[in-house]
Residue, then its C-alpha position, 0 to 999 in steps of 0.5 A: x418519443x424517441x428523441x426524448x428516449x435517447x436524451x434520457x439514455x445521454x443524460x444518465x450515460x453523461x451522469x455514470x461517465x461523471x462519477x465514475x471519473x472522480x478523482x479519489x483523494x490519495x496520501x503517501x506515508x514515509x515509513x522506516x523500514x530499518x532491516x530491509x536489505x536486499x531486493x528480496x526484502x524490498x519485495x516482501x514488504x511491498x507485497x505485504x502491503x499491497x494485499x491492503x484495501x486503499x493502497x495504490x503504489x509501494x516504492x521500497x528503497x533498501x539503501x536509504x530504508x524508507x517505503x514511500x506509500x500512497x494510499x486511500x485514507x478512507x480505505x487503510x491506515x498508516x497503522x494497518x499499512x506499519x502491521x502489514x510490514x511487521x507481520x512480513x518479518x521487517x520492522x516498521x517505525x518504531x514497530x518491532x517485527x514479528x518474531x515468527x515472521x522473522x524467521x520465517x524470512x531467507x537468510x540473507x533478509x534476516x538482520x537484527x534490529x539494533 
């Protein structure tokens, strides 16, 4: 009785180990992010975006204007990801920002798109 106890406590414990392990499936999006300057810009919107469900990495470059991020399609949208940059005060690919978020950025963050 006791082997087969403990067969049955292996079996489900192999089962839990198994699933938890699944490798869930990961996209990156390449946003444009055409009035990020500076490194304080570049942290804005990474913590904007990283209070979404689903994403898993943000990299901002403020020299080439691009945000690279991965995320879980089935948690986030890249439409959620580009409304999460615009409400930080930064356009996001043909999204305009948010004016009252705009404003609200540090001097040095605000440069009107063109």
């Amino acid at each position: 009785m006791k082997k087969m106890l403990y067969s049955i406590a292996y079996f489900v414990s192999v089962l839990v180990v198994m699933s938890c392990g699944k490798e869930v499936k990961t996209e990156k999006a390449i946003v444009k992010i055409p009035t990020s300057i500076c490194g304080e810009c570049a942290n804005t919107i990474k913590t904007a975006v990283m209070k979404l469900d689903g994403i898993k990495n943000v990299d901002v470059n403020t020299d080439t204007k691009l945000a690279m991020i991965e995320f879980i399609p089935a948690s986030v949208k890249v439409s959620e990801i580009e409304d999460a940059i615009v409400m930080s005060g930064y356009g996001a690919n043909d999204k305009a920002a948010n004016k009252d978020a705009f404003e609200k950025l540090p001097d040095c963050c605000r440069k009107e798109e063109k």
